[in-house]
N, C-alpha and C positions, 0 to 999 in steps of 0.2 A: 331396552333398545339402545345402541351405542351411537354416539352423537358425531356425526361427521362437522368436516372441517370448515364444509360453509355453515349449517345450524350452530356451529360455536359463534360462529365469527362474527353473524347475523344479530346476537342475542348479545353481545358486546355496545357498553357505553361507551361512546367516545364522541367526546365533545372537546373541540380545537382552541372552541374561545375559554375554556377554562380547563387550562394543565392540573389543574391540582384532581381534578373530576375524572380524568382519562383512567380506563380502567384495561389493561393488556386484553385484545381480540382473544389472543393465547391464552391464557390465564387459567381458564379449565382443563389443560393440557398437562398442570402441575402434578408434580406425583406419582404419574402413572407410570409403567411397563411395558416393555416392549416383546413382544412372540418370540418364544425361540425356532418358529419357522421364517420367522422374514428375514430372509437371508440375501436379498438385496442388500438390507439396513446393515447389518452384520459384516459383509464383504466389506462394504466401504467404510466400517468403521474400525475394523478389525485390520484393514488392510491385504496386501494380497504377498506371495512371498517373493525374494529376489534372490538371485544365484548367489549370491553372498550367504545365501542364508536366514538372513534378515530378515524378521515381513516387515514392511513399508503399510505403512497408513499415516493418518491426520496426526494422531498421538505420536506417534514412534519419529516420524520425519522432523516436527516441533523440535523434537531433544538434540537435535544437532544444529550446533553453534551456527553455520551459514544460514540453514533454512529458515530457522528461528528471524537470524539478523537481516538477509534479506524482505522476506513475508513480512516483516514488522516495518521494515524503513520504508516501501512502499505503500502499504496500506495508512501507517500512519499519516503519510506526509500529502496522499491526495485527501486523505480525509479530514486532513489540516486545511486543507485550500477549500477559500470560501467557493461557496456554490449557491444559485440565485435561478429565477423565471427572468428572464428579461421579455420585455413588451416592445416589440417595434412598433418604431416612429417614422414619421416623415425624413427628418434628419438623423437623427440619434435611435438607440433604445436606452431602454429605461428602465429598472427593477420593477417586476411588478408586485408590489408589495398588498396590492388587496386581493391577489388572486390567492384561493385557498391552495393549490400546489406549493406556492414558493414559499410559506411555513412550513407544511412536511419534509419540504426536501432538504431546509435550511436550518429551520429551528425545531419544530419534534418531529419525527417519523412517525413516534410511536408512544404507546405510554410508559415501556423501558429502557428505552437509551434515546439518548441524547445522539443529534445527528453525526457527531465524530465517531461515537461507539457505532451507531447503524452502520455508518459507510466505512468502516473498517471490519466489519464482518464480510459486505461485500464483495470489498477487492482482497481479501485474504480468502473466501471462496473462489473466487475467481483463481488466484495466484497458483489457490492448493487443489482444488475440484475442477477448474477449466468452468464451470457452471455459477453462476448463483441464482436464487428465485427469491422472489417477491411477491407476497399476496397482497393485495389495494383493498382498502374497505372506502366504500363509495357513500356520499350523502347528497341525495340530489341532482345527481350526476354531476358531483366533484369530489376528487381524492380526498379523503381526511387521514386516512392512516397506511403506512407502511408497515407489514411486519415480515421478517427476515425468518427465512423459512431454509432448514439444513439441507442440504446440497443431498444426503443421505438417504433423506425421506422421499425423495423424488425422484421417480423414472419416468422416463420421456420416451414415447413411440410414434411413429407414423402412422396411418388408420390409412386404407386403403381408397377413400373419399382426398386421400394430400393433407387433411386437417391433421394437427399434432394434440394429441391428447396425453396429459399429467397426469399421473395417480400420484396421491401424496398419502404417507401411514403417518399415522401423526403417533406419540408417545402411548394411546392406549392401545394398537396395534389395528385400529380404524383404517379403516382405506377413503380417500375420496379420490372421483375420477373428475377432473375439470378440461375444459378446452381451452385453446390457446386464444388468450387475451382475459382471462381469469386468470390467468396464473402471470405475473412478468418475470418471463427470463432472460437475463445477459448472459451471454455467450463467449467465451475466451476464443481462443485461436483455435479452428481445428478445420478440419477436410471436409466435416458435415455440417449441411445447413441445419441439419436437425439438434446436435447440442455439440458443446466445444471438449475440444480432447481433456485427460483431467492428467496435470504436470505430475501427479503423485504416480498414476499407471504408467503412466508411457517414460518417468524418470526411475523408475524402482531401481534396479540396477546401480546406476550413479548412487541417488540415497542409498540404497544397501550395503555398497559398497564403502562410505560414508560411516555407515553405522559401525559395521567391523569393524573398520581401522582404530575408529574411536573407543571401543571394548576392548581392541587388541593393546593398545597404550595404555588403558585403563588395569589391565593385568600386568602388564609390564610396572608401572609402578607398585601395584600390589605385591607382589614377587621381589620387591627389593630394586628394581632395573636389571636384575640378572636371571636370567632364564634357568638355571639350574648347576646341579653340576656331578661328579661322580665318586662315592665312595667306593675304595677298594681294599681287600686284604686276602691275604695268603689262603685261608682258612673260612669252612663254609658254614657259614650263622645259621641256627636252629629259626623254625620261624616265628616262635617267639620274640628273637632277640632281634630279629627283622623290623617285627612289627613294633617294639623298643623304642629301636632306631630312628623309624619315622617318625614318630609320634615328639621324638625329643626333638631333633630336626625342625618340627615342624612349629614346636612351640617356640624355641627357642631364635630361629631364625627367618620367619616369616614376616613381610612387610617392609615398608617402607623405612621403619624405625630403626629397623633392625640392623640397618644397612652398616657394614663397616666393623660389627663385631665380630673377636675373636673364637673360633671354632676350636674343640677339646675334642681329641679322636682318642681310642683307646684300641688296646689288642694290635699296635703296629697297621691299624690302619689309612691309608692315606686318602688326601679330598683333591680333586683333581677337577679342578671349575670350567666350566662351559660357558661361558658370559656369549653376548652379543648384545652390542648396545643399539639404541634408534638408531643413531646414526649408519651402523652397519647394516641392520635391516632397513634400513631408506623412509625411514616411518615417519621420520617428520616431513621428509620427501612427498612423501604419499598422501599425506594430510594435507599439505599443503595445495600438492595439486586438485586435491578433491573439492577444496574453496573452490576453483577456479573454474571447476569441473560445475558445481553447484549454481555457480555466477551466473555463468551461460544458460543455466535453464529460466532462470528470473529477468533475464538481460542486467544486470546489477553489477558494477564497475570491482571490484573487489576492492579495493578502495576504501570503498564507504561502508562497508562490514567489516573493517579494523584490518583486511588480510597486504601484503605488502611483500612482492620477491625479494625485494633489495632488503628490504629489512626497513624503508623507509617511509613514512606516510607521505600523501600526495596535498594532502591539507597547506596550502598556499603558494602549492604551486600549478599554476596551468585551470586555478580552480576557477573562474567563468567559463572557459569553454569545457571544462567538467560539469558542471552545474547544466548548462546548456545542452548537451550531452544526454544527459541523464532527462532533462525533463521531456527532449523531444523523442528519442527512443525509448524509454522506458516507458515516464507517468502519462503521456500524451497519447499512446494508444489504449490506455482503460479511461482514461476521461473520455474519451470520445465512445466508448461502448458505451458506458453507464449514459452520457447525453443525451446519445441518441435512442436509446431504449424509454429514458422519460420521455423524450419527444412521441415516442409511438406509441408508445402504452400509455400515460397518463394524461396526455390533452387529446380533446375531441378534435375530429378531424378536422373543422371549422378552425380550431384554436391553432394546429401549427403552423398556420401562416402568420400568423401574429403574434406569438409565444416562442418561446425556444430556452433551453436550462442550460447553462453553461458553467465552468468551472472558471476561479478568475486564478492565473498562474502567479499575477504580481502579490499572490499571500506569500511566495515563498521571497518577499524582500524584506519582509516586516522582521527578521533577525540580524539585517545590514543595512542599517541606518546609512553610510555613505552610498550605499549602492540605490538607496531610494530616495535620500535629497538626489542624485547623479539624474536618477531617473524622472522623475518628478521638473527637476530642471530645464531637463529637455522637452520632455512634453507644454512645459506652458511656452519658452522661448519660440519653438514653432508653434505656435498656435491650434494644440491638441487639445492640451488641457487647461482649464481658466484655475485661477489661485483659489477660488473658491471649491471647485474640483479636487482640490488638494489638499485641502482643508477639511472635506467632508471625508477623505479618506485616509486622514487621520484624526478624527473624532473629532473635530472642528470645530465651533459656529462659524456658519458663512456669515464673509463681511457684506456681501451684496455691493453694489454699485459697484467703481472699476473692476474689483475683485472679481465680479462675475464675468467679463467679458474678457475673448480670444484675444491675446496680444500676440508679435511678432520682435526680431530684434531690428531696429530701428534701420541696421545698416543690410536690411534684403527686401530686395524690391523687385517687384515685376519683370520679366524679360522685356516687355515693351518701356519700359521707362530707364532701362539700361543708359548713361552713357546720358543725363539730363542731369537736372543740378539735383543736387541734395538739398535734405531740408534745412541744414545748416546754412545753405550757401543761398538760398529762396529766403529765409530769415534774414541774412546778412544785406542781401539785396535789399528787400523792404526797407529795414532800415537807414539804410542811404538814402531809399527816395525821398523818405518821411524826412530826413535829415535836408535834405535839397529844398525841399518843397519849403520848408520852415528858414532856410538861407539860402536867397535864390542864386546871390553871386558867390557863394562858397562853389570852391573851383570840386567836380565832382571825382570821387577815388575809386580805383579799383579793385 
């Protein structure tokens, strides 16, 4: 009898207080095969085809330079950014570091990657599927493990009760059916509540269109950069002597090496070349708009995937509000799907009012040390952050006493104390009195 996907997952060790102990939920999944009837699994990994010709899937769309550089700069860079459970407080919140969540989500998910590697499978299903899923393995009624489950294996339907019910085939061609809240799915952008559109179908086209250009330059250079050209003579060649012909031609002047050598005709006949170069056929033209073309599907600045009209990078100029740019439209709407998804699926309904996961954006200053002494500055000057605050988030020891307490800059004060003496001038006074007091006929100054 074949072993569905909750009996694996059930029969899994995994134990949080000791990493070395964790043993993959998945683990028995190794090895196997998949039916050459599930053709679900098949379509989406095979891909589907595009008027180019192309087919478009996971694999194929990767090999092109934009997809690649976009999908990678995004997934890398949220999964760079620290992520945490915070605990509200009366005043503040606070990490909640003994809640068994905020290890999973922060420090292991699971017993095969590491939380950069998890959360980068994540938002690269997302970027490329519009979907990703998560299976939670539970102890006690608390999370202990995440395992990241292929966007492929999973189809999603509505049941005629409104419930949303998951089949997942796992690698031995197993089916299991689970309901919603056994299974956690984050959802990319789409028109249905039921799962999110997937960038790969609904771009085929664009990618496809991508692909060729890049095959068609790809033979152009193999071809020498010259598309061809034409032998002629008076006199009509046996087809022997045809097939001669080619064959020498083909040895002797094929590729890119070959380029620039001299040709030897014989029998008075003459070569009469055909060339057209990229530039003619608008190929680097076409390429280039295809970057741009790609951009737009990822929200991704072209930019920041090395692409540049002018021929110029944008690297130091205008780069804060690029920077700012890019995290509020791009990275800012998957952190907030991914948050909110831990909020609903992995704390009990009790816990979200006092719980909530968040993503902290100031990871992306820890490569500009000016721009985080800049920042850090400002925050303790007004009275946001204490030095010891600052301290702790750069790996620290707090000094405690003043260091821990809210300071301001000395010259901002109250609206009601507007337009009253300062403390320099409240000192200065004092000391006159003191001074008076101590010489009574000393004549007194202003």
């Amino acid at each position: 009898m074949s072993r569905s996907l909750k009996s694996v997952l059930s029969t899994a060790l995994i134990r949080s207080a000791q990493p070395g102990l964790i043993k993959s939920a998945l683990s028995g999944f190794a090895g196997q095969t998949l039916k050459l009837t599930d053709g679900n699994f098949w379509q989406a990994f095979y891909g589907t085809d595009s008027a180019s010709g192309k087919t478009v899937s996971q694999q194929t769309a990767l090999q092109v330079s934009t997809v690649w550089a976009c999908v990678r700069l995004i997934a890398e860079t949220i999964a760079t950014l620290p992520l945490a459970l915070y605990e509200r407080g009366a005043n503040s919140s606070v990490i909640a570091t003994s809640h068994a969540l905020h290890d999973v989500i922060s420090r292991q998910p699971n017993a095969d990657q590491t939380p950069v590697e998890f959360w980068e499978c994540v938002v690269a299903s997302l970027l490329l599927h519009g979907n990703a899923f998560l299976y939670p393995t539970f102890s006690a009624g608390r999370v202990i493990a995440l395992e990241f489950l292929l966007p492929q294996c999973v189809s999603v339907r509505r049941l005629t009760d409104g419930s949303i019910e998951y089949t997942f085939t796992d690698l031995a061609g197993n089916r299991q059916v689970m309901q919603e809240g056994e299974l956690i799915h984050i959802r990319g952008f789409g028109t249905d509540p039921l799962q999110g559109l997937s960038p790969l179908s609904m771009g085929r086209q664009v990618f496809g269109a991508a692909m060729a250009a890049d095959e068609s330059a790809s033979k152009m250079f193999a071809n020498g950069m010259k598309l061809g050209g034409v032998l002629s003579t008076d006199t009509i060649l046996k087809p022997d002597q045809r097939k001669e012909l080619r064959a020498s031609m083909a040895d002797q002047f094929t590729g890119a090496v070959n380029t620039g050598k001299t040709m030897v005709l014989e029998a008075g006949m003459k070569y009469q070349q055909v060339s057209m170069t990229p530039e003619d056929a608008q190929m680097l033209q076409t390429r280039g708009f295809n970057v741009e073309e790609i951009c737009r599907w990822f929200r991704t600045p072209p930019w920041m995937v090395g692409h540049s009209a002018q021929g110029a990078t944008k690297w130091g100029s205008g780069m804060e509000q690029e920077m700012i740019a890019f995290l509020s439209f791009t990275l800012l709407p998957w952190m907030k799907r991914i948050e909110h998804s831990i909020d609903r699926w992995l704390l009990q309904p009790d816990e979200r009012r006092r719980y909530f996961a968040k993503f902290n954006p100031e990871g992306l200053l820890r490569a500009d040390s000016a721009a985080r002494a800049s920042f850090y500055s400002s925050m303790v000057q007004n009275g946001i952050y204490t030095r010891d605050d600052c301290r702790e988030k750069e790996n620290l020891p707090k000094r405690g006493g003043n260091a821990d307490e809210l300071t301001v800059q000395s010259n901002l004060l109250p609206i009601d104390k507007l337009g009253g003496e300062s403390q320099g001038q409240q000192a200065r006074n004092a000391l006159l009195d003191w001074l008076n007091q101590e010489n009574p006929e000393r004549p007194n100054e202003s």
